[in-house]
C-alpha positions in Angstrom: -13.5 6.1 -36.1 -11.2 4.3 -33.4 -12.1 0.7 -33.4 -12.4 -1.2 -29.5 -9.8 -3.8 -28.9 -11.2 -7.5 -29.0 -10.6 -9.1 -25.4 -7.7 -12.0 -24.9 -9.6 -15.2 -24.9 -8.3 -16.0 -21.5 -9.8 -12.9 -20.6 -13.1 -13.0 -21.8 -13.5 -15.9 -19.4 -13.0 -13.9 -16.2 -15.2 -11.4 -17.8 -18.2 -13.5 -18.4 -17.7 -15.0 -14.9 -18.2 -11.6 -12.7 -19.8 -8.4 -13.3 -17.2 -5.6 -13.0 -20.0 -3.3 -11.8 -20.6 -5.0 -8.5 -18.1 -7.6 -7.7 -13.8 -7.8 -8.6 -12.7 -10.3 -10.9 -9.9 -12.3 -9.0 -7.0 -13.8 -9.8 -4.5 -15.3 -7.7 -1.5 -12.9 -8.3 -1.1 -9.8 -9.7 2.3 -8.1 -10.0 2.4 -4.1 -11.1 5.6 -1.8 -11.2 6.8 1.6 -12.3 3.9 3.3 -11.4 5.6 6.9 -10.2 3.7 8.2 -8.1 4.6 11.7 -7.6 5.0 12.1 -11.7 3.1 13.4 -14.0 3.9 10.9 -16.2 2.0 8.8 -13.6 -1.4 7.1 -14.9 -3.0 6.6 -11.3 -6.3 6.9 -12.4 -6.3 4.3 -14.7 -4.8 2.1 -12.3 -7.3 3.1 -9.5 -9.6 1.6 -11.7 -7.8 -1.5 -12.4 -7.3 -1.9 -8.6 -11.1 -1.5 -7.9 -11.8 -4.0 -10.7 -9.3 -6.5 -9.7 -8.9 -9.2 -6.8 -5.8 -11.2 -5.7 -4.2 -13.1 -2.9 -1.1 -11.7 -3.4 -0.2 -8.2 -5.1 3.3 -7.5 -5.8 4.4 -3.5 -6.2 7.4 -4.5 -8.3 9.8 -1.4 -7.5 9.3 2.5 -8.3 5.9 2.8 -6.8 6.6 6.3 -5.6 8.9 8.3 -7.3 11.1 10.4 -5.0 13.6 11.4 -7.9 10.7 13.6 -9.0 9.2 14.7 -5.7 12.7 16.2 -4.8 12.5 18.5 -7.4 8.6 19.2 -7.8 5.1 19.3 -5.6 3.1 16.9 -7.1 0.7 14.8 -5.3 -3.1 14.7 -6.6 -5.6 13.2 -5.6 -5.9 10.6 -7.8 -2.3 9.4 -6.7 -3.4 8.9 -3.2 -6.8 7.2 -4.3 -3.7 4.4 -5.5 -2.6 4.5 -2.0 -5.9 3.7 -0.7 -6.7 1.0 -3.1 -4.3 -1.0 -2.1 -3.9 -0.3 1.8 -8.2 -1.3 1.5 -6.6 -5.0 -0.2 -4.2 -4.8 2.3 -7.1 -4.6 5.0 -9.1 -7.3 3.1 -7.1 -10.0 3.2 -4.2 -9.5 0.5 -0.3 -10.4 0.9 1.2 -7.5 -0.4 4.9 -6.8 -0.8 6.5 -3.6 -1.7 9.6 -4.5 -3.6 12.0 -1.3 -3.6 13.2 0.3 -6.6 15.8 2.9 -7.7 13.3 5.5 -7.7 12.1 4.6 -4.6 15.7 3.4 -2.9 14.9 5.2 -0.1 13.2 3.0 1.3 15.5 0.2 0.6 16.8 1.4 4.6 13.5 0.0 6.1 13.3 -3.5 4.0 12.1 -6.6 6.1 9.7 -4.3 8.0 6.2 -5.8 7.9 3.1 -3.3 8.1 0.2 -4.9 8.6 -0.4 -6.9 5.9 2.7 -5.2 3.9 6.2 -6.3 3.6 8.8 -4.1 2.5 11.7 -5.8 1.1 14.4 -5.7 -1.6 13.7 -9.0 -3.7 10.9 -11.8 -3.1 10.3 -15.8 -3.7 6.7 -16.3 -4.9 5.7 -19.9 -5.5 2.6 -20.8 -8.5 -0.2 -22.9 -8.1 1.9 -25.5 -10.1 4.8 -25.1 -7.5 7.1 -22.9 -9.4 9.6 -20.5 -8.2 9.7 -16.9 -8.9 12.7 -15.1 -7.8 10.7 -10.9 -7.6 12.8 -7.7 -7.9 12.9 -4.7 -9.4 15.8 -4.8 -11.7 17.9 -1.6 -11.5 20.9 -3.8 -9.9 21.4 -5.0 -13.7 21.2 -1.6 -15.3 24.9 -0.2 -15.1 24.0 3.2 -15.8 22.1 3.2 -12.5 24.5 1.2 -10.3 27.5 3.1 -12.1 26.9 6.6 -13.1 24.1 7.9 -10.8 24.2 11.2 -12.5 23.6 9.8 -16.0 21.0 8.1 -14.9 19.4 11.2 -13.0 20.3 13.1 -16.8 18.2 10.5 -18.3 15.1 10.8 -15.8 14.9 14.3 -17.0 15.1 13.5 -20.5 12.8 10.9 -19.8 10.2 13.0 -18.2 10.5 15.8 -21.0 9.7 13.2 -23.6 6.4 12.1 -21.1 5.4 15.3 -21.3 5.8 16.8 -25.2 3.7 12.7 -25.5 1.0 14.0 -23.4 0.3 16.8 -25.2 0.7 15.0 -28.6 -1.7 12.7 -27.7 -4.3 14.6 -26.0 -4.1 16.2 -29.7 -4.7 12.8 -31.2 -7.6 11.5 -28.8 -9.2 14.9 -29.7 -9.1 14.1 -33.7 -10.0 10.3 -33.0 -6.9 8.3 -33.0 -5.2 6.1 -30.6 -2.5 6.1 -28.6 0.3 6.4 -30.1 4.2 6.2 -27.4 7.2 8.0 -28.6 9.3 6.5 -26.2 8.4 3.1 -27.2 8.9 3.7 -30.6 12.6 4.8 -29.7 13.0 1.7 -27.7 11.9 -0.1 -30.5 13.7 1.4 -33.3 17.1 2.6 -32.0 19.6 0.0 -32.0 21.4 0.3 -28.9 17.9 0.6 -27.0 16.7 -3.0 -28.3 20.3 -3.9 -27.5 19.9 -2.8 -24.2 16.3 -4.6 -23.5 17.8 -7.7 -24.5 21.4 -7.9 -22.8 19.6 -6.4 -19.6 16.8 -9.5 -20.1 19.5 -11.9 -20.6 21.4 -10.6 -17.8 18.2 -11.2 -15.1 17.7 -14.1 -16.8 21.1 -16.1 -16.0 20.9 -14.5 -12.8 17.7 -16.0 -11.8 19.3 -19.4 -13.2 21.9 -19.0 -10.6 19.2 -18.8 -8.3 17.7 -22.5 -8.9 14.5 -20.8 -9.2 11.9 -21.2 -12.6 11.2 -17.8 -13.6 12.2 -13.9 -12.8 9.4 -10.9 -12.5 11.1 -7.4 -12.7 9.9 -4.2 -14.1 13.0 -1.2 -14.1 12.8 -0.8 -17.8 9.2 0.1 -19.0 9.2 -3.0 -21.0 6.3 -5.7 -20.5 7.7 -9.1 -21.6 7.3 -12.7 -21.3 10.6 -14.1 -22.8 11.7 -18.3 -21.8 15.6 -18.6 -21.8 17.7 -22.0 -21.5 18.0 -24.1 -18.1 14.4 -23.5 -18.0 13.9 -20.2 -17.0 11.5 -17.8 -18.1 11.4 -14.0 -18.1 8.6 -12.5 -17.2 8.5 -8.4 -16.6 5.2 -6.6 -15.5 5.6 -3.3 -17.2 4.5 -0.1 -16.0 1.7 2.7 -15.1 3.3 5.2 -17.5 2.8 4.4 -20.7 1.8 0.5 -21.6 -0.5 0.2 -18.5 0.4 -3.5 -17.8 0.1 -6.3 -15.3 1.3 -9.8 -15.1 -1.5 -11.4 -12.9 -1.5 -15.5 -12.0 -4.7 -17.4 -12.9 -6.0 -19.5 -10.5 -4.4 -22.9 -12.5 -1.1 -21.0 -12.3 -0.6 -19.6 -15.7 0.8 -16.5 -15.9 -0.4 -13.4 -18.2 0.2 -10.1 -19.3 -2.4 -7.8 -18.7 -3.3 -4.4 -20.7 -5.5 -2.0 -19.3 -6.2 -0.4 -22.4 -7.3 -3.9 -23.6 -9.8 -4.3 -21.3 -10.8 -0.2 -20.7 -10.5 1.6 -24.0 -12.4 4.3 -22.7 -9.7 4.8 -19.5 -6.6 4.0 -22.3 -3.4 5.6 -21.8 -4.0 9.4 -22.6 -3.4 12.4 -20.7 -4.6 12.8 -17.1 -7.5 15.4 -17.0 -5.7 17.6 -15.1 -2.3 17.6 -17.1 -4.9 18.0 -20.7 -6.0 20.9 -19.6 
């Protein structure tokens, strides 16, 4: 018997304040990343639904939104992944800020940054400023990940490997939901149990972090590394990375007195939590 998750009390608030069935909760900010569009790893109707259910002034698409890596080497578009699209070109329409902050899997569109559609800018890093005046120096994050900026083709190796390990969890867990249990990652129990992985999570967090120092900003969003966090670090600076659409299904979204949260979608939606897309189950 699989038990639901109790809400975040900060949560519950929102919740009792606006009926999910008729009207968006909002928040002021919402930042999302690593969503991959064009995978199959890609959990885009979960995050249709989070799009639907949530309002902002200002939605941040923190690097890898589409994944042209993969789309080089396979046709894979469904529907669902353009129902993403549409979400947010229809917040776009309603009155949103958004800003597309390029990534490595998406760098080819790092060519077109400072363009402005509409109500979307395209750009390689971003300033946001909280409610309480704080300054948030946005970017992906691949420009502190060496094996990206240095050996391409190692990186590329590890996509694949990457994607290989998506798709054996897929089917183990689509075996799981079947006989009742939860979730359960394999990747994230790598990152979390071999040493030179947590190693890796930390130097690169460290690394953002006394970047965004040099900045004279307050805090850094990023994504890059599948790894939601909210970490503080010296000279006041705090660490804040939104996650992905892969496997944690997380946000960091700005309440309206300027806090900033993590969000999980499987928190909030056991019923849409991170399993195998119906299509891919099949």
């Amino acid at each position: 018997m699989m038990l639901t998750p109790a809400l975040p009390e900060w949560l519950q608030t929102h919740h009792e304040d606006a009926d999910t069935k008729s009207a968006p909760i909002k928040v002021r900010s919402i930042w999302i990343s690593d969503i991959h569009l064009g995978s199959k790893g890609a959990k885009a109707t979960q995050l249709s639904e989070f799009l639907k259910r949530y309002d902002c002034d200002h939605l941040y698409l923190v690097g890898d939104i589409i994944d042209a890596w993969r789309m080089k080497k396979t046709n894979f578009w469904p529907q669902d992944h353009t129902n993403v699209i549409r979400r947010i070109l229809t917040r776009a329409k309603r009155g949103t800020k958004v800003v597309y902050i390029t990534g490595n899997h998406d760098d080819v569109l790092r060519r077109y940054s400072g363009i402005n559609f509409g109500n979307i800018q395209l750009a390689d890093e971003w300033q946001h400023t909280t409610v309480k005046g704080e300054k948030l120096w946005i970017i992906h994050g691949d420009q502190f990940d060496g094996v990206v900026q240095c050996h391409r083709w190692l990186a590329l190796l590890g996509d694949w490997a990457y994607e290989w390990m998506l798709t054996v969890n897929r089917w183990f867990n689509n075996l799981r939901h079947r006989m009742g249990f939860g979730y359960w990652s394999l990747s994230a129990y790598l990152k979390h149990r071999v040493k030179r992985a947590v190693n890796f999570i930390s130097d690169f967090e460290e690394a953002v972090a006394k970047a965004a120092a040099q900045k004279k900003v307050n805090g850094v969003v990023c994504g890059h590394i599948h790894h939601a966090e909210i970490r503080p670090f010296a000279n006041n600076i705090t660490y804040y990375n939104c996650g992905d659409w892969v496997e944690s299904l997380t946000a960091l979204v700005e309440l309206d007195d300027g806090e900033l949260k993590l969000l999980k979608w499987a928190d909030i939606q056991p019923n849409l939590a991170p399993f195998s897309n119906d299509k891919e189950a099949a």
